[in-house]
N, C-alpha and C positions, 0 to 999 in steps of 0.2 A: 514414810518415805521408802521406798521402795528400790532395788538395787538395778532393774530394768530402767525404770525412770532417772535413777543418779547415771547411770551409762551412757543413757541417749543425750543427757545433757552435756557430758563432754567429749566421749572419744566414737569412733567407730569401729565395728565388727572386732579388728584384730588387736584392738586395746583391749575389746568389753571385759575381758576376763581377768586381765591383770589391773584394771579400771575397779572394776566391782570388788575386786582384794584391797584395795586401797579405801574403798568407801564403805565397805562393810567392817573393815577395822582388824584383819588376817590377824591370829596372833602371831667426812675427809678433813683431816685435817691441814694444817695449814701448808705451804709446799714456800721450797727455799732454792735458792741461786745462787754461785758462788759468785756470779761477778754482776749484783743487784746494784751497788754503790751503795757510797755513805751518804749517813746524816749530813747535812749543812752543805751539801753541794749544791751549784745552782740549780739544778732541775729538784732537789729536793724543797729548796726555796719556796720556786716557784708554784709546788705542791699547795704548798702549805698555803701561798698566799689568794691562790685561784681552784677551790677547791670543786667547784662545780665544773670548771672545764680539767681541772685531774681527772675529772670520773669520766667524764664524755669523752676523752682522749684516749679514755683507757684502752679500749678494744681494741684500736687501732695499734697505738704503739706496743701492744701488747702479740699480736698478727705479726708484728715487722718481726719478731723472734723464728720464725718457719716454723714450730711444731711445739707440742707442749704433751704432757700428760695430763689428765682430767680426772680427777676424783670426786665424784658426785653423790647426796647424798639427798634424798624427800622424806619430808613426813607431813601424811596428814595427818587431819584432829577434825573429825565429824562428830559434834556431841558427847558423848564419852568415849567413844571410838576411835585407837589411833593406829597407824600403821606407818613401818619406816621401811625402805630400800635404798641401799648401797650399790655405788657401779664405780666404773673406774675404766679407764683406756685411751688412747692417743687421738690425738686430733693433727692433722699438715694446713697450717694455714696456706702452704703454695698450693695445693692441689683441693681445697676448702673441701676437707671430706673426714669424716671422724669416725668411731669404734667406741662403745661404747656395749661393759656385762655389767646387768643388771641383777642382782641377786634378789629375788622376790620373797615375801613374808610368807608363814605356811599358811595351807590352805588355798593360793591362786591357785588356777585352774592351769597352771603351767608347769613342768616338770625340767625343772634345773633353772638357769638361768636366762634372762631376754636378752638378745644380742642385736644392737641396734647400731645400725651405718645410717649414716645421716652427711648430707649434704644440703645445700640450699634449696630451701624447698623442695626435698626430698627424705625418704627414710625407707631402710628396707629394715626388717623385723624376722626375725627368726627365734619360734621357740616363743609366741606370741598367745599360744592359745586359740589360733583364731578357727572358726570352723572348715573342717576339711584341708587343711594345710599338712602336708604329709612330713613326717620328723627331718630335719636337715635341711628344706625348705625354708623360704622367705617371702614373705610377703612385699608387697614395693606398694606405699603411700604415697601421695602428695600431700604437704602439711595442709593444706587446704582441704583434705579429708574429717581433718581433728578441730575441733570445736574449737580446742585450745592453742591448735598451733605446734602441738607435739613441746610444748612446756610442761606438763605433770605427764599426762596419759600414759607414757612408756616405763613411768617408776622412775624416769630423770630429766630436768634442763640437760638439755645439750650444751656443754660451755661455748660451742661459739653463739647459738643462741641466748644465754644468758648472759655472756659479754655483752652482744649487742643490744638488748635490754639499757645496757649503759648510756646509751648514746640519745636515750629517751628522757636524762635524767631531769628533774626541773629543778631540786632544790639539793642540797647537798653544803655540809657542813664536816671542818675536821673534826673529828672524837678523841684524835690524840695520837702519842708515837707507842709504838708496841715495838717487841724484838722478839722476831719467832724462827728459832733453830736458826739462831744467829743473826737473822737476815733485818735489818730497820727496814718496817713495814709504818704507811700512813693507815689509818684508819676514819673511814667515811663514812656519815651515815644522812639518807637524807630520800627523796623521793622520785619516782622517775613515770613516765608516761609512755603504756608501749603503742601508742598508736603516733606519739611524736617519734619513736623507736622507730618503728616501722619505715617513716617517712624517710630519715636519715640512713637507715640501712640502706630503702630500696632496693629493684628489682623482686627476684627469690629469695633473697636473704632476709627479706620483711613481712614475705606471705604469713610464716606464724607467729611472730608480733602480730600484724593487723588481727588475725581471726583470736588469738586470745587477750588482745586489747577491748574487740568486743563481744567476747564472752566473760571475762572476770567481773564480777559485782564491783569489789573496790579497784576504781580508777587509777587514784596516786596509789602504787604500788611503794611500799617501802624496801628498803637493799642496805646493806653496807657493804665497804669495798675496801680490801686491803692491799695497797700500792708498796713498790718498793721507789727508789731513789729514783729511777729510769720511768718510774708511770706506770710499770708493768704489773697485771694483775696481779696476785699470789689466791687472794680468794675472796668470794662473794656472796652474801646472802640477799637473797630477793623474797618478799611473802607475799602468796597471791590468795584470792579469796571467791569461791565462785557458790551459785544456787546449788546444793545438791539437790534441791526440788524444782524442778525448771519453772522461772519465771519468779520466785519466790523473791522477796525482801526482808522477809521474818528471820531475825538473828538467827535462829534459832536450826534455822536451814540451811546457814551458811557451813562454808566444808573450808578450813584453815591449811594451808599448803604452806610449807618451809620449805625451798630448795636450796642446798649450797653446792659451790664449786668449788675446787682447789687445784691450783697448776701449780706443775713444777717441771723441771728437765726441761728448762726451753732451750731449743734448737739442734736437740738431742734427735735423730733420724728415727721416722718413723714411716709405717707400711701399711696401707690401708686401701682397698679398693673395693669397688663395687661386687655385689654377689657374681657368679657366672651367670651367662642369663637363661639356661637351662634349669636352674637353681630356683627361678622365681615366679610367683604367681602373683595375679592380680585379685583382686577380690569384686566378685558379682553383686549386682543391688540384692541385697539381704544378706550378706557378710561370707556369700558359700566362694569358696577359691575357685579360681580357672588359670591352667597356661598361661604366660604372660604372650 
């Protein structure tokens, strides 16, 4: 298997290189609220008694907050090959636009860190690796670029993208009550479909669901999801599963993705806007940058 051929199968140009660090094997914790609510209140209740529409609800009532912090964390596992990256930064649900530094494993093809603004169906990349993009520079995608939907490619789910993953869920069962950094959290664990994801997001907000709903090999996607009293995420694991050999079915080819999120500081102000648009370049068929 080859690292040209595991690239083509999921991301484009200004992924390939932090892509290829990920599949060639380079050598957040939970987040809390002061006013999450308690145990045994009626929305806690009702948590516990409808546990499939807790997880589906979640994104939303979790949005009604304006802003959050996002701690994110991947790792693959290709055969004996693994590789982990850390990110972390804020997300405005008013202005649906987010910040997101990724810390890369050594050995990418990237020097420091990926810095990635993402909004629906979109994503601008800085510090990407990608060919001809001059340092301080950005590149500007459509997720509809990325095979995956901009879900692994970048070294992280975007948490409003991996919230909305929730809303795809199909099966979903409580695991039990947890108490983390104080806070009574639910914990959920159970199955979700991102191409029913998609449908329910709608619009932009579901272009990268769809494209890595049909790219990922395994369909029910598994997740667990930890709620506080109010519905509101705290954090999330979702595991996806895709060909590193395009087209392949052989276990053996399969490339194991872990992504987690973790919020905290909801509704705490945050500041995030698009590159300047002198700042940004678009990428030519065969990966070379140009002026946007």
């Amino acid at each position: 298997m080859t690292t040209s051929r595991q690239t083509r199968a999921i991301g484009s140009a200004a992924a390939a290189a932090l892509l290829a660090a990920v599949l060639t094997g380079c050598s957040g914790g939970s987040a809390g609220s002061s006013d999450a609510g308690a145990s045994g209140s009626p929305v806690a209740d009702k948590l516990a008694d409808d546990p499939l529409t807790a997880v589906r609800n979640a994104p939303d009532i979790t949005g009604h907050t304006g802003s959050v912090q996002a701690a994110t964390q991947l790792t693959t596992v290709s055969g004996s090959k693994k590789a982990s990256f850390t990110g972390g930064g804020p997300y405005d649900y008013v202005k649906r636009i987010g910040r997101l530094e990724v810390q890369v494993p050594p050995g990418a093809a990237t020097h420091g860190p990926v810095v990635e603004i993402y909004e629906p169906g979109l994503i601008f990349l800085q510090n990407s690796g990608a060919k001809g993009v001059a340092p301080g520079k950005w590149v500007r995608l459509d997720v509809r670029q990325l095979a995956d939907g901009n879900l692994i490619s970048n070294g992280a789910t975007d948490p409003a993208t991996a919230a909305a993953a929730l809303r795809g869920a199909q099966q979903a069962a409580l695991a039990g009550d947890e108490t983390v950094d104080g806070i009574p959290l639910k914990h959920y664990k159970g199955t979700l479909d991102l191409a029913k994801a998609a449908d329910a997001a709608g619009g932009q907000a579901g272009y990268g669901l769809r494209m890595a709903g049909a790219t990922f090999t395994v369909k029910e996607v598994p997740f667990e999801a930890w709620l506080d009293a109010q519905g509101r995420l705290h954090r999330m694991i979702e595991s996806f599963t895709f060909a590193g050999v395009a087209g392949s079915k052989d276990p053996k080819d399969q490339v194991q993705v872990t992504s987690t999120v973790a919020l905290s500081d909801y509704g705490t102000a945050v500041s995030v806007s698009e590159p300047a648009g002198g700042d940004v370049v678009e990428l030519k068929d065969g990966g070379s940058a140009s002026p946007k």
